[in-house]
TIMAR-671836 format. One record per residue (C-alpha): residue number from 1; x, y, z. Coordinates in steps of 0.02 Angstrom, whole numbers, plus 50000, padded with zeros to 5 digits. Layout:
@kolgu: NUM&east: X&north: Y&up: Z
...
//
This chain:
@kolgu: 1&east: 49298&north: 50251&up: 46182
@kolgu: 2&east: 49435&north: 50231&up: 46285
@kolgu: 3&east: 49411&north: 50190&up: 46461
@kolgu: 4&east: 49533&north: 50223&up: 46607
@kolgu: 5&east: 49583&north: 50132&up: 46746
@kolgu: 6&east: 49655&north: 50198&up: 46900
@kolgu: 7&east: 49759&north: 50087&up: 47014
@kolgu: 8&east: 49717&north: 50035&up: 47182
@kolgu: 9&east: 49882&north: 50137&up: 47256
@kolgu: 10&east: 49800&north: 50293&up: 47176
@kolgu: 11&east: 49643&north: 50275&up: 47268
@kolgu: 12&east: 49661&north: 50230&up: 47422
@kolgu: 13&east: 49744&north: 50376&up: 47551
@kolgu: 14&east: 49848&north: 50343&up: 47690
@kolgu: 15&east: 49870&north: 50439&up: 47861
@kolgu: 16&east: 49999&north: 50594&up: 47878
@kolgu: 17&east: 50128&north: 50583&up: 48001
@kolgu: 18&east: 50035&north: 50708&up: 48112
@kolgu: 19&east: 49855&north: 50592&up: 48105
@kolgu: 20&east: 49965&north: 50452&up: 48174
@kolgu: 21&east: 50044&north: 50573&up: 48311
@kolgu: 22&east: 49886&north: 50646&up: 48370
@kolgu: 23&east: 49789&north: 50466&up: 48386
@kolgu: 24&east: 49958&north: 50391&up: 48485
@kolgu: 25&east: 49927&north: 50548&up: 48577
@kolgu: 26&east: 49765&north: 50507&up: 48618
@kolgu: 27&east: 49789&north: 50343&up: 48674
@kolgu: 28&east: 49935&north: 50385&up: 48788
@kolgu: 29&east: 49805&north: 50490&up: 48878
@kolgu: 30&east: 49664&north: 50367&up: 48902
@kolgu: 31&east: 49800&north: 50249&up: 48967
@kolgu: 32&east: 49876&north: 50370&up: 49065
@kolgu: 33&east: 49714&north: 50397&up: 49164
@kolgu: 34&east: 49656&north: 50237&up: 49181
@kolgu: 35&east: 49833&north: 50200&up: 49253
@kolgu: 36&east: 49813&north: 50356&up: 49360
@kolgu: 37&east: 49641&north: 50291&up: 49433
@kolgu: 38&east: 49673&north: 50110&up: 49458
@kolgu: 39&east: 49847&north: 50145&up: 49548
@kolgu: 40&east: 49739&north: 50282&up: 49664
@kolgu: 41&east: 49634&north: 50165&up: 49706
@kolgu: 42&east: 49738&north: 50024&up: 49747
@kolgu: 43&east: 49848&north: 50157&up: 49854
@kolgu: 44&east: 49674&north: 50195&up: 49927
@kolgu: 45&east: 49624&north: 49994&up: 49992
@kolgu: 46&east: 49797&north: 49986&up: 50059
@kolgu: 47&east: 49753&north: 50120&up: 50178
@kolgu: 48&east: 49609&north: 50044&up: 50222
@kolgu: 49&east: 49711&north: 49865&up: 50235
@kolgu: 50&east: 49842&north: 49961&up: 50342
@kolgu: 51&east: 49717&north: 50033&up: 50464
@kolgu: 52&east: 49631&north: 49867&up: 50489
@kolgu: 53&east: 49800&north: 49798&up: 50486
@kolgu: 54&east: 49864&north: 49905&up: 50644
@kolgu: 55&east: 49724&north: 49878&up: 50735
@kolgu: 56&east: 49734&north: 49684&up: 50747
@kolgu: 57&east: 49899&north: 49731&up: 50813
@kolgu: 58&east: 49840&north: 49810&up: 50947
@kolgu: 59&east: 49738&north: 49663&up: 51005
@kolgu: 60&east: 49893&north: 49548&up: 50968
@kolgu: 61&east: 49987&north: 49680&up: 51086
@kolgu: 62&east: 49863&north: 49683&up: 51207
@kolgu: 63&east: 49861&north: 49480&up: 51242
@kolgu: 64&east: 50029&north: 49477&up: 51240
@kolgu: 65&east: 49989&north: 49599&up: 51383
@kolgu: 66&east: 49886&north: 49494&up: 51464
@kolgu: 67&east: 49975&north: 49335&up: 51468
@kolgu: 68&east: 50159&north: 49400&up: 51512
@kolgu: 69&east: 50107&north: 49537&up: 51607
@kolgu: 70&east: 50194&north: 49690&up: 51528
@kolgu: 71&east: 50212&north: 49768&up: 51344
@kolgu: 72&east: 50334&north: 49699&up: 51238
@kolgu: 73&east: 50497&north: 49756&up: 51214
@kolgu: 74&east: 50460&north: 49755&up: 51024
@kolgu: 75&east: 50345&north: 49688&up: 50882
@kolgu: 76&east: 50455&north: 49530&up: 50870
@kolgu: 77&east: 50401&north: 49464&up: 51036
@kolgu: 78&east: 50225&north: 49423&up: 50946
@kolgu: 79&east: 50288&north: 49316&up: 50854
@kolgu: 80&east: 50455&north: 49228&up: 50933
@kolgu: 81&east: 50451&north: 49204&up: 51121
@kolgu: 82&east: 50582&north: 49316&up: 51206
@kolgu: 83&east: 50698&north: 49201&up: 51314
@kolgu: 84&east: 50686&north: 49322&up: 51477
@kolgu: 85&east: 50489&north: 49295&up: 51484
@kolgu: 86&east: 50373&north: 49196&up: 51569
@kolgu: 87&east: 50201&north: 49153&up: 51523
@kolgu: 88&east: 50213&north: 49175&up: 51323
@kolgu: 89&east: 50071&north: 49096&up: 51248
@kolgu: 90&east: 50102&north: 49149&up: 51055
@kolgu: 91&east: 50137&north: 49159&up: 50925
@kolgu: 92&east: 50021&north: 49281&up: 50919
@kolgu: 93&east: 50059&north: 49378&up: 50743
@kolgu: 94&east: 50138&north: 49289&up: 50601
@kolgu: 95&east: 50294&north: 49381&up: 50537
@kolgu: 96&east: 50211&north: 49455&up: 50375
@kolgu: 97&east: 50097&north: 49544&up: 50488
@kolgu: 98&east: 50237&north: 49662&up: 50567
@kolgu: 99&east: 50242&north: 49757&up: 50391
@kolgu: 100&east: 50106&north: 49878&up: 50323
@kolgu: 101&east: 50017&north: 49839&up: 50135
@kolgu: 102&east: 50182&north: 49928&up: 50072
@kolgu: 103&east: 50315&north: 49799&up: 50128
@kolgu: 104&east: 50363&north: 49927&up: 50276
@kolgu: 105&east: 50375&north: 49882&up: 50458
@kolgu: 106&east: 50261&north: 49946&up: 50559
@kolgu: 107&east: 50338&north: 50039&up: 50693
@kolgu: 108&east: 50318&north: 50007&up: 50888
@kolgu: 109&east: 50312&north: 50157&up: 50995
@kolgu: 110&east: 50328&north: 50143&up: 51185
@kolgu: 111&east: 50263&north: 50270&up: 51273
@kolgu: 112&east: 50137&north: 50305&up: 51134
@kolgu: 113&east: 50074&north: 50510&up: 51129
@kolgu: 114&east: 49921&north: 50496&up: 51270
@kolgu: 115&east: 49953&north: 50291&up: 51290
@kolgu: 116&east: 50057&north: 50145&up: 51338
@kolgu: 117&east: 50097&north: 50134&up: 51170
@kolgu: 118&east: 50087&north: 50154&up: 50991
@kolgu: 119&east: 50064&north: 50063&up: 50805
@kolgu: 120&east: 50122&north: 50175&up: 50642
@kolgu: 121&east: 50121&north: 50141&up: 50477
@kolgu: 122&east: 50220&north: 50265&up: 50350
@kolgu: 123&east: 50081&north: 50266&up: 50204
@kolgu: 124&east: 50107&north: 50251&up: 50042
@kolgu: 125&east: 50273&north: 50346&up: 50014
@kolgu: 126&east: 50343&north: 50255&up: 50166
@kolgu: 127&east: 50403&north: 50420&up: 50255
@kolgu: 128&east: 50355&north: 50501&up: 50393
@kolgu: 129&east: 50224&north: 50647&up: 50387
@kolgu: 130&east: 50120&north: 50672&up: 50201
@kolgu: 131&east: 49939&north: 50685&up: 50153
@kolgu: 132&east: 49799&north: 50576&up: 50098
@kolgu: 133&east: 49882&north: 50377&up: 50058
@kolgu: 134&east: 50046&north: 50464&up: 50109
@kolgu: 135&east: 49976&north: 50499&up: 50280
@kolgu: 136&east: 50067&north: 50411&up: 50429
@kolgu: 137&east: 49936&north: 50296&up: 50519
@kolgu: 138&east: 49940&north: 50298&up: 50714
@kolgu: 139&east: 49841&north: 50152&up: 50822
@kolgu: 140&east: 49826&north: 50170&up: 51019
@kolgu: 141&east: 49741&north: 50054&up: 51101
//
């Protein structure tokens, strides 16, 4: 009786080149959304951070208001007293809180549309107009 043996390279079977390709494939995809959602929705609390953001500003602007007796000339007088003004009481912003969630600075508009004045923040793609995160975000007081 004779017996055979087979090797173990014989037996075992390996993946084709097209098995590999479809599961990288596959993976790319999940990672692609899960990238896709968790950038969204970071882009999404820095809208909500920016709107929160503007509106502090607002208050800032508005004791600034109070104590000097006009608007400021910009956003910098919030935080550095401007030499030609009397009754500064600030700082009243830190310097980090003249930019939006995406590093931009927030613009100050005076005359606003319909009010003294006016806080905007680019969005997301830090240009003016878009939609959704792109959005621009406009604060009157």
């Amino acid at each position: 009786m004779k017996r055979q043996y087979r090797t173990l390279a014989s037996s075992q079977g390996g993946f084709t080149l097209i098995e590999l390709a479809v599961v990288i494939l596959l993976i790319g995809g999940i990672v692609a959304l899960a990238a896709n959602s968790i950038f969204g929705a970071k882009n999404r609390s820095n809208a909500k951070l920016a709107e929160t953001q503007l509106g502090l500003l607002v208050q800032k602007v508005g004791e600034y208001q109070n104590d000097v007796g006009s608007l400021p000339e910009s956003l910098d007088a919030l935080v550095k007293a401007p030499g030609n003004v009397e009754g500064w009481l600030g700082p009243y912003a830190k310097e980090q809180a003249l930019k939006d969630p995406w590093n931009t600075p927030i613009e100050y508009r005076t005359p606003g549309t319909d009010a003294e004045f006016e806080l905007v923040s680019l969005g997301a793609d830090k240009k003016s107009g878009g939609e959704g995160v792109d959005a621009d975000l406009v604060v009157k007081p």
